[in-house]
Structures are given as C-alpha cells and as structure tokens.
C-alpha positions as CSV (number, residue, x, y, z in Angstrom):
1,X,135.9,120.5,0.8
2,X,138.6,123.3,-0.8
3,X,137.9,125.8,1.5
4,X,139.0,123.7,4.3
5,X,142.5,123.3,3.0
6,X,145.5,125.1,5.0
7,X,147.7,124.7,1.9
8,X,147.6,123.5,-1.8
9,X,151.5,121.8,-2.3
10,X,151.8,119.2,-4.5
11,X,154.0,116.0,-4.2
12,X,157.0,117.7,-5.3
13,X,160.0,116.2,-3.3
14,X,163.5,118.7,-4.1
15,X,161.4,121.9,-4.3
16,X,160.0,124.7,-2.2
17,X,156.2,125.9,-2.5
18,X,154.7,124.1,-5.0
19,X,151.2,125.1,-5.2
20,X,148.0,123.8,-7.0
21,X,145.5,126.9,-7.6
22,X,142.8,124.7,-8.7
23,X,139.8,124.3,-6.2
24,X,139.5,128.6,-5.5
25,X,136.2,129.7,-6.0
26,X,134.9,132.6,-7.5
27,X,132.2,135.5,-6.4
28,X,129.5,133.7,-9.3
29,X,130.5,130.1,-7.6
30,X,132.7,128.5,-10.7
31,X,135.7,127.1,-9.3
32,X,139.2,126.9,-10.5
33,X,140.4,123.5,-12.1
34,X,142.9,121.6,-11.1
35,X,145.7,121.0,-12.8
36,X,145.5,124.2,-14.8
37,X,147.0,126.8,-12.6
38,X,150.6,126.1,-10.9
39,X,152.8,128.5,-8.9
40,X,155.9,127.7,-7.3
41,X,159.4,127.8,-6.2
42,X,162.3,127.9,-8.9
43,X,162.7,124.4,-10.9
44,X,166.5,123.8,-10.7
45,X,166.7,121.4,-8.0
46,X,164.3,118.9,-9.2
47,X,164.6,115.3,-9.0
48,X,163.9,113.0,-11.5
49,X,161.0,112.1,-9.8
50,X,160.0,115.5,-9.5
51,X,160.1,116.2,-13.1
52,X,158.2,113.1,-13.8
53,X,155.6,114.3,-11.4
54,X,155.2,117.8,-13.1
55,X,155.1,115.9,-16.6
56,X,152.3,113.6,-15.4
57,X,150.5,116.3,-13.7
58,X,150.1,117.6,-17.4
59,X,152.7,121.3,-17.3
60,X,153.3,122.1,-20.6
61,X,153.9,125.7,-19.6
62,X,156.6,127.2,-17.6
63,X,157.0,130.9,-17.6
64,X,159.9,132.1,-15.1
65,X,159.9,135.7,-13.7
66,X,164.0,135.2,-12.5
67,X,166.6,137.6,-14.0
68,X,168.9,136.3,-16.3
69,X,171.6,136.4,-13.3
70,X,169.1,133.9,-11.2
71,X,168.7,131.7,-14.2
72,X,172.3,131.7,-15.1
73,X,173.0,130.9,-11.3
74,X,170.5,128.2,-11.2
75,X,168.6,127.4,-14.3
76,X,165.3,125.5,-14.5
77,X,165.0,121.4,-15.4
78,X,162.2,121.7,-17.1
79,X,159.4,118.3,-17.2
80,X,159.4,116.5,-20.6
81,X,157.5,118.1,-23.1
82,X,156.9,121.7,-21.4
83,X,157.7,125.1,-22.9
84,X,159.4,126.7,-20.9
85,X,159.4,131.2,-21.3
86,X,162.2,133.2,-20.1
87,X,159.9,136.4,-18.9
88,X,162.2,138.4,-16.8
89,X,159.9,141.0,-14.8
90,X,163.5,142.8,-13.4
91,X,166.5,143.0,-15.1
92,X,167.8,142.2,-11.1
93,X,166.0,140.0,-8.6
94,X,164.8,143.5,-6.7
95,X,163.4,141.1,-4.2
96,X,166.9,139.3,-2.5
97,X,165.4,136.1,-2.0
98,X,167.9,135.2,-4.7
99,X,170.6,137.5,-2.5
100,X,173.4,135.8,-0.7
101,X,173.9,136.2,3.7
102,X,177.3,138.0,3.0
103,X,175.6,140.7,1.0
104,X,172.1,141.1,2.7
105,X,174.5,141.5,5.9
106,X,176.2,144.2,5.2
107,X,173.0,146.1,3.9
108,X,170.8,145.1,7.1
109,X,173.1,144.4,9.9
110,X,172.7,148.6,11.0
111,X,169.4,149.1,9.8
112,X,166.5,146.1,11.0
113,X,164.0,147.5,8.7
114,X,166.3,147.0,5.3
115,X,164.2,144.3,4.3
116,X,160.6,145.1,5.1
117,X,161.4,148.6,3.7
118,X,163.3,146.6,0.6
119,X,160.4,144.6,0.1
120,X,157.9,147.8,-0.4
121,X,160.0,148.9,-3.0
122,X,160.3,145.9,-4.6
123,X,156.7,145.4,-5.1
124,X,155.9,149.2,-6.2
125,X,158.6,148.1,-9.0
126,X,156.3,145.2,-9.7
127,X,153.0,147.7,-10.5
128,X,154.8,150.4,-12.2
129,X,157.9,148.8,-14.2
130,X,158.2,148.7,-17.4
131,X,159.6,145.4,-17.4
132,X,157.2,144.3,-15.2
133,X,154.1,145.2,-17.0
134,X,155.7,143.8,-20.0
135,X,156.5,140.5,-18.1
136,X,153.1,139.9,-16.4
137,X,151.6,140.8,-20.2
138,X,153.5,138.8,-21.5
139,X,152.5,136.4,-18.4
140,X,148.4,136.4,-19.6
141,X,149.7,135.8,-23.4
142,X,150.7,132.3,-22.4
143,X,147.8,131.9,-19.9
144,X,145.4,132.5,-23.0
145,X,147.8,130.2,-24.9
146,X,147.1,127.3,-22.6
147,X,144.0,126.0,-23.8
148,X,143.7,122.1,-23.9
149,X,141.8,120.1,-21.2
150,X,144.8,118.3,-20.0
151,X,147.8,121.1,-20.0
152,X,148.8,122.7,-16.9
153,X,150.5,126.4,-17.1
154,X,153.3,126.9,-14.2
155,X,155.2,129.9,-12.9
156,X,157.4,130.7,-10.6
157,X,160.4,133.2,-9.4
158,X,163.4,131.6,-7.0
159,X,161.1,131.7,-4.2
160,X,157.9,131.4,-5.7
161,X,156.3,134.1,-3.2
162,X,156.7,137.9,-4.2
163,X,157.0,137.7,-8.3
164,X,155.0,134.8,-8.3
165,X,152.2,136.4,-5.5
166,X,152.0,139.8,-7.6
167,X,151.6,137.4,-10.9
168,X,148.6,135.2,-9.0
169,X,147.3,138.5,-7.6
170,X,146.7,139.5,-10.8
171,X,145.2,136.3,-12.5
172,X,143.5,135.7,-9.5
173,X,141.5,138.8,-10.2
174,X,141.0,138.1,-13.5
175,X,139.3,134.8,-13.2
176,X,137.1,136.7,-10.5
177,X,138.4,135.0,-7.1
178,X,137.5,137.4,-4.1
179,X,140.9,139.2,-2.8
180,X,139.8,137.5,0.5
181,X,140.9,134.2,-0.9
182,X,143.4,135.4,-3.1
183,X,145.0,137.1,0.2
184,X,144.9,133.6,2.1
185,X,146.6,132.0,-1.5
186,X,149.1,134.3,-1.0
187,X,150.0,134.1,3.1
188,X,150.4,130.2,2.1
189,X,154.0,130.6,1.7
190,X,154.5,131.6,5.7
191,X,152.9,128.2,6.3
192,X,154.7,125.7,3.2
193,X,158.2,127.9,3.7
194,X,158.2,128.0,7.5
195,X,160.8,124.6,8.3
196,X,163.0,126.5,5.2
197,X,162.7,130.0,7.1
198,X,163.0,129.0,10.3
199,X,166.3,126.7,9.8
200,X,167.9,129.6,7.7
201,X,167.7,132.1,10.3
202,X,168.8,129.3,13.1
203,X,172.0,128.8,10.7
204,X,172.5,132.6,10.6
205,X,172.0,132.9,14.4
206,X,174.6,130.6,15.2
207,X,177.0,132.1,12.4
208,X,177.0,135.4,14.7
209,X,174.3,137.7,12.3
210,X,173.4,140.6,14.4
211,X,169.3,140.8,15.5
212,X,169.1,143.8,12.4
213,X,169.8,141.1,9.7
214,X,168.2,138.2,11.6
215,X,164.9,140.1,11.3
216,X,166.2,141.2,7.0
217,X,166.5,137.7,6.6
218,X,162.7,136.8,7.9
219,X,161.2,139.7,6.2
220,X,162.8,139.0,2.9
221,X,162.1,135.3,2.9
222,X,159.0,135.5,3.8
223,X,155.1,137.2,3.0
224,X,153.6,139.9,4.7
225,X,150.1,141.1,4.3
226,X,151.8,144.2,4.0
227,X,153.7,143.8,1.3
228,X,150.7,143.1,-1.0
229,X,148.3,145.7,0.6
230,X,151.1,147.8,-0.8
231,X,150.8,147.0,-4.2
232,X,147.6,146.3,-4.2
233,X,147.7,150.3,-2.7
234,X,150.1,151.5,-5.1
235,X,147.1,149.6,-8.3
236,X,144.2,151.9,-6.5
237,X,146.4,154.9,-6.3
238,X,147.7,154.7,-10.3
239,X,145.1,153.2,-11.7
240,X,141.8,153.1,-9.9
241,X,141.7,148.8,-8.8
242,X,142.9,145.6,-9.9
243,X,140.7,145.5,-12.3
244,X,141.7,148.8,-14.4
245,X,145.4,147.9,-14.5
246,X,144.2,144.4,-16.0
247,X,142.5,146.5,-18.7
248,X,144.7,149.7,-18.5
249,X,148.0,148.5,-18.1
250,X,147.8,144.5,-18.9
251,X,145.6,145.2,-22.5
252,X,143.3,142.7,-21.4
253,X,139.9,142.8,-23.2
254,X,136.8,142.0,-22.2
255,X,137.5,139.0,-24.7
256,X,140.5,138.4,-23.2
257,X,138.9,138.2,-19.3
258,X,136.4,135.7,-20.4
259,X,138.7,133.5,-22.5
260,X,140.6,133.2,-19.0
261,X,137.3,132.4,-17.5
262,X,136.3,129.6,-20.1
263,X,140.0,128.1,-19.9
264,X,140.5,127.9,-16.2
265,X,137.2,127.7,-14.3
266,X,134.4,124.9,-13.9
C-alpha cells in the first residue's frame, strides 16, 4: 500500500532526493499518478544512466528554481527530449544550501541559531517575493502545460528540499492532498538526505568547525517542521490559507484547480 511507504526515491544513482509524488491520496480518495509529479535534488551530477532513467521514466519537463549563480556553478544535464525552464524564484539562493563551509562559517560560527533563524527568512521570501510568486506562477503554467498520459513534470532547487518543499506545498494543495500528508512529503528529505547530512557535518567536525556552525550546517541542510509551519503561518497571516494565495496570489482559477485535478490524479 502507498501509505505504508517511508520514502518515495526513485532509482536515480548520482543524485540526492529524488522523489516520486505519485501514490498521495487526496481528502475525496483520487490518488496522485505516478510518473507525473517529480521533485528532486539539482540535475548536474547525473550519470548517463541516470539520465536514461529520467528519460524512460517519461520527464519531459524540468523547471529549476536555482539562481542563475547556482546554475552557472553547476548547470543541469537535462534527460533526452525534456524541456527544461529556467524559473529563478531568488535572484540569490536565500536558502545556503548552495553556500560554501568557508562562508556559512564565518556567518554562524558566533551565533548557533544563524541558520534556523536564516531559514525563516528564507521561506517568508518564498510567500511574499515578487520573484517568487512569479516563479511558482510561472511553476503551475508548466504544470497545466503537461498534459499527456505518459509525460512526467520535474522540479527541483540544489537541494531539492526548501524551494522545492514550498513549490510541492503549494501543488500539493492544489490537487487537494491533506497538509497531513503533504507535511510527511516534506519531512522525507531528513530520512533520503540523512547519510549526505550526517557525513557533511562529520567532515566539518574533524576540519575544527565550532559547535555554532556544526548546528548552521544541520539546520540549513536539512527540513524542519518549523520552517514550513512558518510559511504556511506567514500564507494564513497575508492571505487567509493555502488556498487564497493559490487564487489570490498564484491566479489560479477554479478552471485552473480542476485542470490540475484531471491531469494528475486517478
């Protein structure tokens, strides 16, 4: 059964938290389908295998959230036949996650709530930007785009976790998934990321990084629940729910909502 999955990764080999969404189930029972829905980790690394994975797992779309710095640093190899859409939602990757040590040291290393308190602002930016509406707009115009059987749509940021989370909170919504389910989608990344994590702050350790940036490092590379009860505060607080910033803020018609619906559910 889906509900008795502890994660959703796909057999991608050179990347980091690729995800299926397919199998989520929605409050009137219609379920997600699979390969439709996609979110993950940036695409630079991928092997040839990878990219012959993605290609046969039918992605035709691949919108990426990075900045133009993260894309310049490590741009995406994109599978055979995909388009792939440049949709920036900072002009900087607010996040870090793209961030080297050296300069996440000398921000954190006095201060061990830099990154929590980093990460709140990053995701406020994500709600109230206007780069960031425009992205995630931008975001549903290729979801409503993707409309044969067999085509997959795939997004992703550099670490496929706080962009990427905001993006599936929001189409999450849209096709009607509860926020129960849509918080446990998000969480996924502690349990898919944790070898990455885990060995990152065991090489900082042992390079001498101060307990302040140790715990910067963990809150920046990974999720927190409160980092999207934050945003999913700051939605309430400016525009009601979810549900009105979809409408208010996204443009989305009713139209719109049930085109999404008829695309990506069973």
């Amino acid at each position: 059964m889906e509900k008795k999955r502890n994660n959703q990764l796909i057999g991608i080999t050179s990347g980091r938290n690729f995800r299926e969404l397919g199998g989520y189930e929605t409050l009137s029972g219609k379920t997600i389908k699979t390969h439709k829905l996609l979110r993950t980790g940036n695409l630079a690394d991928l092997s040839p295998f990878d990219l012959d994975y993605l290609k046969d797992y039918g992605v035709k779309y691949v919108v990426d959230f990075r900045s133009q710095d993260e894309v310049d640093h490590q741009p995406d190899r994109v599978p055979e036949g995909a388009q792939y859409d440049f949709d920036p939602v900072f002009s900087e990757d607010l996040t870090n996650s793209s961030k080297s040590i050296s300069d996440l040291d000398a921000q954190s290393k006095d201060d061990a709530d830099f990154g929590f308190n980093h990460m709140l602002y990053a995701y406020e930016d994500m709600v109230q930007s206007d780069s960031a509406q425009r992205a995630y707009r931008n975001f549903f115009d290729k979801l409503l785009e993707n409309t044969d059987e067999d085509s997959a749509l795939l997004f992703h940021c550099t670490a496929g976790k706080d962009r990427t989370g905001f993006g599936a909170l929001l189409v999450l919504t849209a096709l009607g998934i509860p926020l129960r389910t849509i918080k446990q989608d998000y969480l996924l990344t502690n349990i898919t990321t944790k070898d990455f994590v885990d060995g990152m702050i065991e090489r900082e350790k042992a390079q001498g990084k101060n307990e302040n940036t140790l715990q910067s490092i963990r809150d920046i590379q990974s999720v927190n629940p409160e980092y999207i009860d934050h945003a999913i505060k700051v939605l309430n607080d400016d525009y009601g729910s979810i549900n009105n910033y979809l409408r208010d803020a996204m443009k989305l018609s009713s139209a719109d909502i049930m085109s999404l619906r008829n695309i990506y559910l069973n």
